[in-house]
C-alpha positions in Angstrom: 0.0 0.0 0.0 2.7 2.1 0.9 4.2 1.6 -2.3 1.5 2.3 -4.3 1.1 5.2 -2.7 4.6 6.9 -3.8 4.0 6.0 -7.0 0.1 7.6 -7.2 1.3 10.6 -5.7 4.4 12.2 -8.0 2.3 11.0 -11.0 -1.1 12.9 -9.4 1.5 16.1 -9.3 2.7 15.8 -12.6 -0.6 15.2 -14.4 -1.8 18.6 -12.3 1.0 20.5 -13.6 0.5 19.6 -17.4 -2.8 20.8 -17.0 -2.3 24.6 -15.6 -3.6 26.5 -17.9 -1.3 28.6 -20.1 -0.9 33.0 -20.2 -2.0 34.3 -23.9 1.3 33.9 -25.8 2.2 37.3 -27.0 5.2 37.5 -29.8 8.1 40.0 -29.5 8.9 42.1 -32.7 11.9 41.5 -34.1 14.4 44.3 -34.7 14.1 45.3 -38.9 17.3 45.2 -40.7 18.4 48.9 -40.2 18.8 48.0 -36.6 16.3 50.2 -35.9 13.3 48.8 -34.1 9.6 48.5 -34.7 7.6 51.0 -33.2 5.5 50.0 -29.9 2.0 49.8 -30.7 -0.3 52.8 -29.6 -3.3 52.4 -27.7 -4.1 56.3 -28.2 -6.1 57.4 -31.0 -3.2 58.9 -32.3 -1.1 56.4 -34.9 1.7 57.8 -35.7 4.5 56.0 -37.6 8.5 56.4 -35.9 10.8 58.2 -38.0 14.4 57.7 -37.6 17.0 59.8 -39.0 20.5 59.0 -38.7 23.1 62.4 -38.1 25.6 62.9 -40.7 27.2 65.9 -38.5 30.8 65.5 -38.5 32.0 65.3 -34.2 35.5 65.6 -32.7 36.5 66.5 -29.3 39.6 69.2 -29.0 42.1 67.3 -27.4 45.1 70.1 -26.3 44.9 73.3 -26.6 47.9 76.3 -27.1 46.6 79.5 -26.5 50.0 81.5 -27.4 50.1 79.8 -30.6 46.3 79.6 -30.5 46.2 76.4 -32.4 44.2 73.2 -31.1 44.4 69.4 -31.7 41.3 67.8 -32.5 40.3 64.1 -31.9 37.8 62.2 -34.1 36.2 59.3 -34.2 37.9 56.5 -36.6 36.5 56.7 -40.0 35.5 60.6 -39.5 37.8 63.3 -40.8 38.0 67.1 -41.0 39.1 67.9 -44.4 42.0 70.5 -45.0 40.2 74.2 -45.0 37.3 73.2 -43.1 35.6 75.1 -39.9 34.4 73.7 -37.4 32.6 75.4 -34.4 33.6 74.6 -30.7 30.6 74.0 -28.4 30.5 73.7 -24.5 28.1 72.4 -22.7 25.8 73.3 -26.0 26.8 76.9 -26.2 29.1 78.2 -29.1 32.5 79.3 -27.5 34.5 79.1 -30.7 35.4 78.8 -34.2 38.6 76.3 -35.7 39.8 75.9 -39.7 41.6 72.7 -40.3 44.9 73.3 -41.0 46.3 70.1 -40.7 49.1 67.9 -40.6 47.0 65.4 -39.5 47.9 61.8 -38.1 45.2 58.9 -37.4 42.9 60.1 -35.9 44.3 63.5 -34.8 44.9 66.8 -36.6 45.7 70.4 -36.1 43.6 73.6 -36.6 44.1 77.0 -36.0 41.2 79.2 -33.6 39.8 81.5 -35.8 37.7 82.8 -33.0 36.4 82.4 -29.8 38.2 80.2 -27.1 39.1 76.6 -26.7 39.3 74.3 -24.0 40.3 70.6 -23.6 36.6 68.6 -24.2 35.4 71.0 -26.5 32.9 69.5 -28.9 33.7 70.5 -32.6 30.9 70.1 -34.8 30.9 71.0 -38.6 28.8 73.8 -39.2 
């Protein structure tokens, strides 16, 4: 009897399991092949599709600064150059503190420019205009 009884039970508890009833399965969206992702549905009235737009603005951080020779070295990300005779303004915090022209020479991912105006100091954002 006893031995029935181990056996009745763990198959009692597995039969009970199995038949809990399930939640709603609900499938995830898959990112699209931009690498964007879809937009989350909208349970407003308003339907309104997401726009992505990717920034083409060319970034760099000023990296040392010589105020007698007032000339700065500017950093940018691999792949993304200043060209030779380009300006670039110098933001801090968001505000406009400066102005540089490429001068060049430049070496991987460094180069030199000369502070047209304004000031400059190390962190500076330089953004192409």
């Amino acid at each position: 009897m006893r031995s029935s009884f181990l056996v009745i039970l763990p198959c009692a508890l597995v039969l009970l399991g199995c038949a809990e009833r399930k939640a709603a399965y609900q499938p995830v969206t898959p990112p699209t092949r931009s690498g964007a992702t879809a937009a989350p549905a909208q349970t407003g009235t308003t339907n309104q599709a997401l726009i992505v737009t990717p920034e083409n603005v060319l970034a760099g951080k000023v990296a040392l600064v010589n105020t007698t020779g007032r000339f700065v070295v500017l950093n940018f990300p691999i792949g993304k150059m200043a060209a030779v005779n380009q300006r670039l303004n110098l933001y801090r915090r968001g505000l406009k503190v400066g102005e540089v022209k490429v001068t060049g020479p430049q070496r991987e991912d460094n180069t030199v420019g000369d502070l047209v105006a304004g000031e400059a100091e190390v962190g500076d954002e330089a953004r192409s205009q």
